[in-house]
Wavefront OBJ file of the C-alpha trace (Angstrom):
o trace
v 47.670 70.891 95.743
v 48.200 67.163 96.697
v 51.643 66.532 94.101
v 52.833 63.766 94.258
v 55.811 61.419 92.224
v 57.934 63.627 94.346
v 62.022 62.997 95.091
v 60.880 63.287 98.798
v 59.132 60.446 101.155
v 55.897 60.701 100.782
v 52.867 59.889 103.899
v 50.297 57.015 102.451
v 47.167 55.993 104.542
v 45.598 52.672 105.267
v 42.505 52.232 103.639
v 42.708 55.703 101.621
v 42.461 55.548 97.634
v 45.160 57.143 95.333
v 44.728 57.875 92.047
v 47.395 57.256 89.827
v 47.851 59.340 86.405
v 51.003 58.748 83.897
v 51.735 58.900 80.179
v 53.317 56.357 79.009
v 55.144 55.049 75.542
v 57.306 52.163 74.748
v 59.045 50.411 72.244
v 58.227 46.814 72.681
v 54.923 45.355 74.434
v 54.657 46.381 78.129
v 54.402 45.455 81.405
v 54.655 47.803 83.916
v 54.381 47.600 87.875
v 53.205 50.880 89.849
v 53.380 50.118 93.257
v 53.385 52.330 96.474
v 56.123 51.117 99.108
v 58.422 51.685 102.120
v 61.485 54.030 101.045
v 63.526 50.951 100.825
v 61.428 49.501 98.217
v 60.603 46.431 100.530
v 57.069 47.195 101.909
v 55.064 46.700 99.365
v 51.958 49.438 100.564
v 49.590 48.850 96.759
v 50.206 48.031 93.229
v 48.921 47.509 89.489
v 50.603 46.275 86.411
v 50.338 48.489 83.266
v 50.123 45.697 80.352
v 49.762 46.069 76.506
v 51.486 45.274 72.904
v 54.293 47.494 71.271
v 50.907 48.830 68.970
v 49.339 49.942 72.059
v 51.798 52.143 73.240
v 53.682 52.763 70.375
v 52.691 56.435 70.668
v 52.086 58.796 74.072
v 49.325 56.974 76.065
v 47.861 58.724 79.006
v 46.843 55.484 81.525
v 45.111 56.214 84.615
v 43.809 53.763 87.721
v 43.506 53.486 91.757
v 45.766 52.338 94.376
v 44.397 51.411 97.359
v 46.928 51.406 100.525
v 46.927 48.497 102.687
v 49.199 49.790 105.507
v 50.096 53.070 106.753
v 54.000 54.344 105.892
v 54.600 58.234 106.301
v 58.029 57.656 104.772
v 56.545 55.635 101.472
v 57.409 56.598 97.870
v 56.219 55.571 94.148
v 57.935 53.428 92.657
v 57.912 52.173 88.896
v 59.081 48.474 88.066
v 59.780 46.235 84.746
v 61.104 42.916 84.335
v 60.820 43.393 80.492
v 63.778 44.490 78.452
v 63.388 47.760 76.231
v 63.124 51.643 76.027
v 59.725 53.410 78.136
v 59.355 56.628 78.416
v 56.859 58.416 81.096
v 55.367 61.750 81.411
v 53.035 64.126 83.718
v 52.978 61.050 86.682
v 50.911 62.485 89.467
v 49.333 60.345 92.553
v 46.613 62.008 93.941
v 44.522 61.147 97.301
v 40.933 60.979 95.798
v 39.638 62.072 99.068
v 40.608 65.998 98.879
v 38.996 69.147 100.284
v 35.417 69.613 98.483
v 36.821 67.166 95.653
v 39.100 69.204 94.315
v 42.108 68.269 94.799
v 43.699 70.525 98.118
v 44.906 68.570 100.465
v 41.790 68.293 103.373
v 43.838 68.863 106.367
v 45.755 72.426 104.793
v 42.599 73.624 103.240
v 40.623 73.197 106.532
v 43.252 75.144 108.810
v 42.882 77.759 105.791
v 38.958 77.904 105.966
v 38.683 77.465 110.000
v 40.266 81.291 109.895
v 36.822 82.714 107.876
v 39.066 84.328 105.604
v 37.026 86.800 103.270
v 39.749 87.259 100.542
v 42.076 85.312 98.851
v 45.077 87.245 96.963
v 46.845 85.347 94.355
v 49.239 83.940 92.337
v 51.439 86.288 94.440
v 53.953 88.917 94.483
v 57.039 88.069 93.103
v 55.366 84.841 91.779
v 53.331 86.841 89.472
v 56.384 88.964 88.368
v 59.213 86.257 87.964
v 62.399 87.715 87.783
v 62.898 87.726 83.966
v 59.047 88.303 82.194
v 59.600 84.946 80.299
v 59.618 83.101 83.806
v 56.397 85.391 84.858
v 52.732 83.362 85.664
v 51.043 83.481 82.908
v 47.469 82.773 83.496
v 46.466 81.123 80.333
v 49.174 78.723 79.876
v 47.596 77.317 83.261
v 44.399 76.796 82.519
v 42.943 73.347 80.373
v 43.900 69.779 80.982
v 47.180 69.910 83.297
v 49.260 66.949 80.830
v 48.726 70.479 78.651
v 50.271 73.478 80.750
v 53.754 73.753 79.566
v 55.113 74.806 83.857
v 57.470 77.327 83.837
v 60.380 78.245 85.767
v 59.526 80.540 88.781
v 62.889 81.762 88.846
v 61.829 84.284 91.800
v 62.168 81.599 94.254
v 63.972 79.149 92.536
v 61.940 76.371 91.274
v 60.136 74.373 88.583
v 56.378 74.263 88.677
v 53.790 72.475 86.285
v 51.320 75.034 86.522
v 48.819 72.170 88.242
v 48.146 74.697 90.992
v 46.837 77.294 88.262
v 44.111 79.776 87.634
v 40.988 77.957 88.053
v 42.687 76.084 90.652
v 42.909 79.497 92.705
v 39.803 80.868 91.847
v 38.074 77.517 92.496
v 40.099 77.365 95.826
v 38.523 80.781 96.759
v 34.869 79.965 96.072
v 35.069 76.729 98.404
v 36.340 79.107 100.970
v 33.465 81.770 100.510
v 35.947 83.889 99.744
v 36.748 87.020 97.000
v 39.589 86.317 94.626
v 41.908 89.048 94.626
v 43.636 88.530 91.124
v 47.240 90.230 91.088
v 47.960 90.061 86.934
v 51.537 90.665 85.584
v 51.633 94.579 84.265
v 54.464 93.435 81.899
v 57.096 94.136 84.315
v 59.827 91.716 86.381
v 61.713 92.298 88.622
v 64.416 92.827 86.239
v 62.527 93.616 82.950
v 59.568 95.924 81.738
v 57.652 96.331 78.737
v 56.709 99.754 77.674
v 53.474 101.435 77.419
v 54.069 101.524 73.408
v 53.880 97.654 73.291
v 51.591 96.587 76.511
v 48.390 95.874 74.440
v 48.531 92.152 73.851
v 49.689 92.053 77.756
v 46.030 94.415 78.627
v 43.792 92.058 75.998
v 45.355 88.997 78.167
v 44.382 90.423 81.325
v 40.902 90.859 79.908
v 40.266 87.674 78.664
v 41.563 86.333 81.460
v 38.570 88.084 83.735
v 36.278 86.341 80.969
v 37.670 82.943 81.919
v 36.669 83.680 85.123
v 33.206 85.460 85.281
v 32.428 85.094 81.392
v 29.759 83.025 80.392
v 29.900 79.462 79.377
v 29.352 80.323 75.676
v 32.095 83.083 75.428
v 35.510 82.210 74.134
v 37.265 81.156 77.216
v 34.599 81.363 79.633
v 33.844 78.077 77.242
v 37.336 76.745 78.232
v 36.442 77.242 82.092
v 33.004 75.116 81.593
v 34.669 72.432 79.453
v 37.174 72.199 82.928
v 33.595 71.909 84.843
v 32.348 75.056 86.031
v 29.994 76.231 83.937
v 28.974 78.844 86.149
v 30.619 82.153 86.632
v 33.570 82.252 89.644
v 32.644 85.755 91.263
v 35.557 88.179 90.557
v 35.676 91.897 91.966
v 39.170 92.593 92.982
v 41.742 92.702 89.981
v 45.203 94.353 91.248
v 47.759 95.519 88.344
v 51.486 94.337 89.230
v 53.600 94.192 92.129
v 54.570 97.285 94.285
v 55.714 98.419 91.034
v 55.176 101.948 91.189
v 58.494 103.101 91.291
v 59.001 101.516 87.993
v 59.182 103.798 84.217
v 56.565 102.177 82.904
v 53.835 101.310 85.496
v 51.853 104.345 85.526
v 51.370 104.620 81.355
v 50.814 100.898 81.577
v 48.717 101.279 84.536
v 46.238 102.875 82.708
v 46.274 100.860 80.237
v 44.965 98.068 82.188
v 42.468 100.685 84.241
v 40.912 101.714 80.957
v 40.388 98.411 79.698
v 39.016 96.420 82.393
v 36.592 99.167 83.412
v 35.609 99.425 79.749
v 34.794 95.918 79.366
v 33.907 95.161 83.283
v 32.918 98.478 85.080
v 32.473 96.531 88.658
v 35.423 95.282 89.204
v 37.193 97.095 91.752
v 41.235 98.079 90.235
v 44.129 98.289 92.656
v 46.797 100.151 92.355
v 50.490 99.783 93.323
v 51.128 103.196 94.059
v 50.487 104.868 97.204
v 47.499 107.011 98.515
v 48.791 110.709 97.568
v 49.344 109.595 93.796
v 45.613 108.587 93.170
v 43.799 110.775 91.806
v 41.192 111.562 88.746
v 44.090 111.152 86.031
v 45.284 108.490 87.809
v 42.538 106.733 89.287
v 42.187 103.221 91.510
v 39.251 101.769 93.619
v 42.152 100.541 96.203
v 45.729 100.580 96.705
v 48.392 98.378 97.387
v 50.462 97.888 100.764
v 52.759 96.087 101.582
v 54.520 96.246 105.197
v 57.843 94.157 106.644
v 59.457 95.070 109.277
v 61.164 94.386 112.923
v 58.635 93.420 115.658
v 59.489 96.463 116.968
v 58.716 98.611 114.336
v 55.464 96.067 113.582
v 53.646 97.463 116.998
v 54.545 100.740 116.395
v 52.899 100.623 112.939
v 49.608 100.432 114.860
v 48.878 104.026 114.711
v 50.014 103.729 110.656
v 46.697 105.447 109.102
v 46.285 107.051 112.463
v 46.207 110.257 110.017
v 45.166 109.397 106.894
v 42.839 110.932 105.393
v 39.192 109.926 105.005
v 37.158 108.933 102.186
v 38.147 106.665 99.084
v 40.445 105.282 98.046
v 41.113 102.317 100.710
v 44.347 100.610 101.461
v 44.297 96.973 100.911
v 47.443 95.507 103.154
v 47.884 92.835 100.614
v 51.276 91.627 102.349
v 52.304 92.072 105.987
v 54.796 90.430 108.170
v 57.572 90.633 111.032
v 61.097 89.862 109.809
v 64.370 89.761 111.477
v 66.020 87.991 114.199
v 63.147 88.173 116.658
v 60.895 86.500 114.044
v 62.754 83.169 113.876
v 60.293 80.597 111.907
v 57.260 82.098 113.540
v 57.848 83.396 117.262
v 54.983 84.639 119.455
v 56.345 88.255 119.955
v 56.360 88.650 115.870
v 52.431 87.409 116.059
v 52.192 89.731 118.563
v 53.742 92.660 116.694
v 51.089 91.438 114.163
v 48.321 91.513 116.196
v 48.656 95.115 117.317
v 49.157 96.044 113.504
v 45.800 94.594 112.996
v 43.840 96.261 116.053
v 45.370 99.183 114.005
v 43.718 98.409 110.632
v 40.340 97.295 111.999
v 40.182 101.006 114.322
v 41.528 102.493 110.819
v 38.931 100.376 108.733
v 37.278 103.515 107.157
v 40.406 103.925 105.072
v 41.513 100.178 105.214
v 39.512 97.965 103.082
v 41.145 94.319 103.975
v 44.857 92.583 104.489
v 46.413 89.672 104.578
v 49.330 87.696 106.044
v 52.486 86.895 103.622
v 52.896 83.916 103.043
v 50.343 81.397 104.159
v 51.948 77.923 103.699
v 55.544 76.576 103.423
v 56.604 73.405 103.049
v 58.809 72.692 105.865
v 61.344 70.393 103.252
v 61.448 73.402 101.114
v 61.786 76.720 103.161
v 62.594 79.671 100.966
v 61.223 82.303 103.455
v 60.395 82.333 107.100
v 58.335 83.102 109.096
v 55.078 81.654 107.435
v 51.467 81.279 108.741
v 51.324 77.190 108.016
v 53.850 74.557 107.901
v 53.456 71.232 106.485
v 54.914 68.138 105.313
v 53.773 65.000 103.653
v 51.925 63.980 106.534
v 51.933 66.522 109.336
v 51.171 70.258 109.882
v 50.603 72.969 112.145
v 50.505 76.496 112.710
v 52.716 79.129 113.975
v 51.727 81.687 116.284
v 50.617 84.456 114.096
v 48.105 81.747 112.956
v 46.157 81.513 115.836
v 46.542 85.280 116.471
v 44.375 85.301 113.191
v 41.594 83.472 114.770
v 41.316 86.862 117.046
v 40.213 88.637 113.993
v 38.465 86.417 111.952
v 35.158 87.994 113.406
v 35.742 91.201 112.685
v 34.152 91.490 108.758
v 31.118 92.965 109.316
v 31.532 94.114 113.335
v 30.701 97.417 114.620
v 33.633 98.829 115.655
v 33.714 100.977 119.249
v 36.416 103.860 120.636
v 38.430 102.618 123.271
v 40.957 104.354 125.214
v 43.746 103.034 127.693
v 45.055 104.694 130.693
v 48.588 103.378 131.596
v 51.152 105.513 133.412
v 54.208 104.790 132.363
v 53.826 101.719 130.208
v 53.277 101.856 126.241
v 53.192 98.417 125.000
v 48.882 98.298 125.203
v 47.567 98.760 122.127
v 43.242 97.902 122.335
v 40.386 97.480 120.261
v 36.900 96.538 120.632
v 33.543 95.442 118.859
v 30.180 93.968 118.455
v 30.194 90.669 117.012
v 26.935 88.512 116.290
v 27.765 84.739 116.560
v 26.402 83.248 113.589
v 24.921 79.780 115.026
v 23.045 80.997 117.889
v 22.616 84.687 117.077
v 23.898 85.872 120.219
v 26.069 89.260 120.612
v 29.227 89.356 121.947
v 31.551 92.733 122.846
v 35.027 91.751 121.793
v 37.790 93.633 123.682
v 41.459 92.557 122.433
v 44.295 94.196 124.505
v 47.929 93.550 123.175
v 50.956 93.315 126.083
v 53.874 93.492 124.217
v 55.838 94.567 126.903
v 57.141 92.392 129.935
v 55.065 93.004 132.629
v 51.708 92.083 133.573
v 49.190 94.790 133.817
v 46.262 94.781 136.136
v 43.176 96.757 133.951
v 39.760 98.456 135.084
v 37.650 97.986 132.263
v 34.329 99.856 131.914
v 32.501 99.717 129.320
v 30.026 102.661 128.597
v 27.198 103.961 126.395
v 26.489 100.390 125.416
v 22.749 99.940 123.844
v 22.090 96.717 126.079
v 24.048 95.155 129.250
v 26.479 92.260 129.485
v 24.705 89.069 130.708
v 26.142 87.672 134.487
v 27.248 84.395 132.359
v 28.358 82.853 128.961
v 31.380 84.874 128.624
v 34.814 84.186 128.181
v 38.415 85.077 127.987
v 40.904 83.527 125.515
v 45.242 84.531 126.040
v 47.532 83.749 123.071
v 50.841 83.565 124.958
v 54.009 81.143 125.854
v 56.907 81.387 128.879
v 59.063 83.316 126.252
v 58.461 85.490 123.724
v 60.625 83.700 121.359
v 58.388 80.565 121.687
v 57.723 78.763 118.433
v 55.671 75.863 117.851
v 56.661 72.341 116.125
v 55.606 69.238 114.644
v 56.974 67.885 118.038
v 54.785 70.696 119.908
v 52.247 71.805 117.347
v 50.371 73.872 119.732
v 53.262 75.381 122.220
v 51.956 78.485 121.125
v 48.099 78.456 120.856
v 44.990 80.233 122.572
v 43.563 78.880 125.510
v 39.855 79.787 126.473
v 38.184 79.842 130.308
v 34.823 81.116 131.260
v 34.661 84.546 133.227
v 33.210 84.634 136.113
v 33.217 88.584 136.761
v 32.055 89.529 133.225
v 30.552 93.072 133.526
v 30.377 96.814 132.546
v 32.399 96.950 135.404
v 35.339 94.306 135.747
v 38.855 93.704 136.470
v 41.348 92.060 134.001
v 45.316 91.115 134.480
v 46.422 90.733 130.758
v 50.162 88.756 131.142
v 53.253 90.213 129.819
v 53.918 89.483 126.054
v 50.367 88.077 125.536
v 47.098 88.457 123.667
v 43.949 88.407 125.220
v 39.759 89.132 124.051
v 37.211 89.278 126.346
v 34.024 88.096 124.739
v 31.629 89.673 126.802
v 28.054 87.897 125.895
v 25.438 90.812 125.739
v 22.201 90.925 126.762
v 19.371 90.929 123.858
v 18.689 94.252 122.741
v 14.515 94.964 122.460
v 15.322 95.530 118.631
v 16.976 91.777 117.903
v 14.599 89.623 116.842
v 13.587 86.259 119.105
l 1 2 3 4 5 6 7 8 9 10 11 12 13 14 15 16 17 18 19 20 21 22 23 24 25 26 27 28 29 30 31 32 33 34 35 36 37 38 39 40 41 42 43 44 45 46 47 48 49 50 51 52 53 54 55 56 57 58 59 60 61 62 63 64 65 66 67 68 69 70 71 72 73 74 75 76 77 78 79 80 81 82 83 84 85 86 87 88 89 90 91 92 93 94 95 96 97 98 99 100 101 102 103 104 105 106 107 108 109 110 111 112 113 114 115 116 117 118 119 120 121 122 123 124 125 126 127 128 129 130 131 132 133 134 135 136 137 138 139 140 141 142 143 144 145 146 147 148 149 150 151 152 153 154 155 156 157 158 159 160 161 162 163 164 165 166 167 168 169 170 171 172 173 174 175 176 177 178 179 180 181 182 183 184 185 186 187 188 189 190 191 192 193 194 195 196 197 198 199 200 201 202 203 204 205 206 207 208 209 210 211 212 213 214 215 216 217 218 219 220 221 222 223 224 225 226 227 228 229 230 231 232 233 234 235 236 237 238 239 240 241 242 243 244 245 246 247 248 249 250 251 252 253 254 255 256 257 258 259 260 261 262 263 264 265 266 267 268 269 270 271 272 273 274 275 276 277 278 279 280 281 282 283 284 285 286 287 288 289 290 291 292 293 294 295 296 297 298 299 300 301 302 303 304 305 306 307 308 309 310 311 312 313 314 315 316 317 318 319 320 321 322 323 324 325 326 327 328 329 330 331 332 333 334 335 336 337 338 339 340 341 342 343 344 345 346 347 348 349 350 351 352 353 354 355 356 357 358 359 360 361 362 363 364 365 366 367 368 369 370 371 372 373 374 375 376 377 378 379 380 381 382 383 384 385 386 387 388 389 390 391 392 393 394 395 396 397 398 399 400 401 402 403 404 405 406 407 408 409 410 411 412 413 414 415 416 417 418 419 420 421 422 423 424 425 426 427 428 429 430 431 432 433 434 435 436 437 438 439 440 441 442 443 444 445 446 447 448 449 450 451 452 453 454 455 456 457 458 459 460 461 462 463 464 465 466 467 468 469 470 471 472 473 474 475 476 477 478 479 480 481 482 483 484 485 486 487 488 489 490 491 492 493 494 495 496 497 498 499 500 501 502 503 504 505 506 507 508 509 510 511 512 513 514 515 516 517 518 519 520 521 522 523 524 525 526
């Protein structure tokens, strides 16, 4: 969310409209200046005066009005002013751009990076978020819903800060219906990181849950489906995916409480699709789950290797959903091109595995680079700036994959393991053409000369209007910056040779898709 009335500088725009939201009492008549200006105070960017009579504000008045900026200042803050003597006291002061992704209220430039990757799912609040470390710090969903001057916040003592719940949960869900995405709702199971409830006393934890699936797909006339069309969305959100806890398996209480929730979300809404935190080989008709939970972290190293990870798993229901992935450790720095492209062979795993893997999803998305509390992340951003790491563009490999038809590949290498390959069928959506995708991995250091042929294909590969696009950097420890925002980044160049029969060099610690365009098949329409 654009917050705002931070204690760090804040990036206003020329020309762009803020609006400005406080509560406000006072003991004698007022007259109050809200102005945006340079950090010293002496650039004076926009302003309005707050005026009124000791009756007037006598008790809590909520005030509200637009700033327009008449310069630009990236290192600005918000500044409150009197000249009057007395006591004022102020509450919930938010400035908000009023020109925000779809209207409501994400900051355009994040939420467009987010959305140019496709993404089909969105998982939230998060892991440990959702937990807290003590259960009185957990997210509670209700308590974020409603007018935001009435959330309460809470601690999230997981990762060590205050938050006033303005990012809640219609916030999320609204943020995944803008995106054409599902909502994947992870709900608290009663359990912290520290604390648990037992089964004996989880109900009023399982009715929460439930109503809680009514705010969201309930309609407008139920009890708090009501309270999500009085916040302006009269309309259902679509939710399928509900996931119960954490990775808490291993916990004494999760798989009495477990069913708990099971029981009474399927009871009350038999379509959505429960996942479970325990693994594959616990699932069964006593202990049943649509999906389960996964959560991998690990070396680079160890990251490529996982490629072959449900190599052997076996077939049929239930599906994996990799809810949290990413490389840690030295080699991953703040986002380094060999962790993305650890990352990226993990995923040309999943999508040749995706019989038993329903979906994943990197961990975490955005950090604020003032405010780092885990690295390496997908986004980074300030007031003002942003741009993404490597493992971000390696995303935009995959984001066509939803809906492709997957082909066997095989690689013949003597002597070299670091290729790891996938390919598929992919229809662009615009045009309608058909491309074959073929993504080959290097994570090793040399460059490898390929023979590609490409056989038992339906219809041929047109002599033009294909491409080749190479994710990689002069080092593997490369990382991009808000002084080089793109270091790292793919870069695209038509292919001249493009063929059933063709030669390829992929580079030594490098990504690299060949989008071959296909000719139309006699069945596609014209």
């Amino acid at each position: 969310m654009c917050d705002a009335f931070l204690s760090r500088p804040q990036n206003i725009e020329k020309g762009k409209v803020y609006k400005v939201s406080l509560h406000v009492r006072s003991s004698d008549a007022l007259s109050l200046t809200a102005s945006l200006t340079s950090s010293d105070g002496l650039q004076k960017l926009a302003a309005h005066t707050i005026t009124g009579s000791k009756k007037t504000f006598a008790k809590w008045t909520k005030v509200e009005f637009h700033l327009r900026s008449n310069q630009n200042n990236s290192n600005s803050r918000f500044q409150l002013t009197t000249s009057k003597s007395g006591v004022v006291w102020l509450d919930q002061v938010s400035v908000m751009p009023m020109d925000t992704y779809m209207g409501h209220g994400f900051r355009k430039d994040l939420a467009s990076m987010l959305a140019n990757l496709e993404p089909q799912f969105l998982k939230f609040p998060g892991g440990n978020y959702a937990m807290g470390n003590y259960l009185r710090n957990a997210f509670r969903w209700s308590e974020t819903v409603g007018p935001w001057e009435e959330r309460p916040g809470h601690f999230n003592d997981a990762w060590g800060y205050w938050t006033d719940d303005g990012l809640g949960f219609f916030e999320f869900l609204q943020l995944a219906e803008d995106l054409g995405a599902s909502p994947v709702w992870v709900v608290n199971d009663g359990a912290s990181l520290n604390e648990e409830v037992s089964t004996k006393t989880i109900a009023s934890l399982v009715k929460d849950v439930v109503n809680g699936i009514e705010f969201a797909s309930g309609g407008p006339k139920t009890t708090w489906g009501s309270v999500r069309a009085a916040m302006g969305h009269p309309e259902p959100f679509k939710l399928d995916y509900v996931s119960i806890g954490n990775q808490e398996c291993w916990m004494l209480y999760y798989r009495g409480n477990y069913q708990k929730f099971y029981s009474a979300i399927k009871s009350a809404y038999p379509d959505i699709n429960i996942i479970s935190s325990c693994d594959r080989p616990t699932i069964s008709p006593s202990n049943p789950a649509d999906l389960y939970d996964v959560h991998v972290y690990t070396s680079s190293t160890n990251m490529f290797s996982k490629a072959s990870m449900f190599d052997n798993t076996p077939r049929g229901a239930p599906k994996a959903i990799v809810s949290e992935y990413a490389v840690t450790g030295n080699d991953a720095g703040k986002g380094t091109l060999v962790a993305a492209l650890a990352e990226a062979a993990f995923l040309i795993g999943l999508e040749r595995n995706s019989d038993v893997v329903e979906m994943a999803s990197c961990a975490p998305l955005f950090v604020n680079d003032n405010d780092r509390r885990w690295s390496p992340d997908a986004i980074v951003f300030n007031s003002g700036q942003h741009y993404g790491c490597p493992n971000y563009w390696m995303l935009h490999f995959f984001k066509e994959s939803s809906g492709a038809t997957l082909h066997p590949t095989a690689i013949q290498v003597s002597s070299y393991d670091q290729l790891v390959a996938s390919a598929i069928t992919w229809q662009n959506a615009k045009d309608k053409s058909t491309y074959l995708r073929i993504k080959v991995v290097n994570f090793g250091n040399q460059a490898v000369d390929l023979n590609i042929s490409v056989v038992e294909l339906a219809t041929g590969v047109k002599k033009s209007g294909s491409k080749q696009t190479v994710l990689t950097s002069s080092s593997p420890l490369d990382e991009n910056s808000f002084q080089q925002p793109e270091k790292v980044a793919p870069v695209s160049s038509p292919m001249a040779n493009a063929g059933q029969q063709m030669g390829a060099s992929v580079g030594p610690y490098s990504l690299t898709s060949f989008d071959l365009l296909l000719e139309p098949s006699k069945h596609d329409s014209v």
